[in-house]
N, C-alpha and C positions, 0 to 999 in steps of 0.2 A: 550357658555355663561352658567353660574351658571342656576339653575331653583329649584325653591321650586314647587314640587307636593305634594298635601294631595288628597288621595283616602280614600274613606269609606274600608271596609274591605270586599272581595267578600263573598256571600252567598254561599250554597248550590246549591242555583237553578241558578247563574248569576254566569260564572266563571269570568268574568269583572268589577274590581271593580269601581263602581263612582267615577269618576275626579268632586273636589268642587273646588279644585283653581290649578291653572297652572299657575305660574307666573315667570320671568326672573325678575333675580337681580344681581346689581352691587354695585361695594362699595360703591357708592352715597349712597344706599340704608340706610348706615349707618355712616354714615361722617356727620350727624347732630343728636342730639337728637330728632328734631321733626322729622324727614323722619324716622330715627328710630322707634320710636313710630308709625308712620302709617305703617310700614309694620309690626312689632307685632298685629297691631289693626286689619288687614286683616286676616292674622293668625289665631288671635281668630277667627272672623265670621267663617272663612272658618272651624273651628275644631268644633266652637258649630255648624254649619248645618251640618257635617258629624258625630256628636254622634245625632241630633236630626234624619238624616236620615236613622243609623244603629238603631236607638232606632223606630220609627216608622218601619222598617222592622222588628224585634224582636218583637213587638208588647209592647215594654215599653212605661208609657206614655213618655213625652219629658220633659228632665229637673231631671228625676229620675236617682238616681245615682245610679252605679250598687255594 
């Protein structure tokens, strides 16, 4: 089956990057505009908690753009 993974990006000190979403997808997943829209919608979360995560390991504040 299909799978969208998004990892943070590994550090120096952790060669293993943080898994934010791991999720299986099918073409359901897009064969409507609303189910389309919620898996963009999870997307984003999982993409802003993984720049909030690499930005709090960096020590940026959250939300600052680099």
């Amino acid at each position: 089956m299909p799978r969208l993974i998004l990892t943070t990006n590994p550090d120096r000190y952790a060669q293993d990057p943080s898994i934010i979403l791991d999720e299986r997808v099918d073409a359901i997943h897009l064969s409507t505009d609303h189910a389309a829209s919620q898996l963009i919608e999870r997307l984003s979360w999982a993409i802003a908690d993984a720049d909030a995560r690499e930005g709090a390991r960096d020590g940026r504040a959250a939300g600052a753009r680099r």
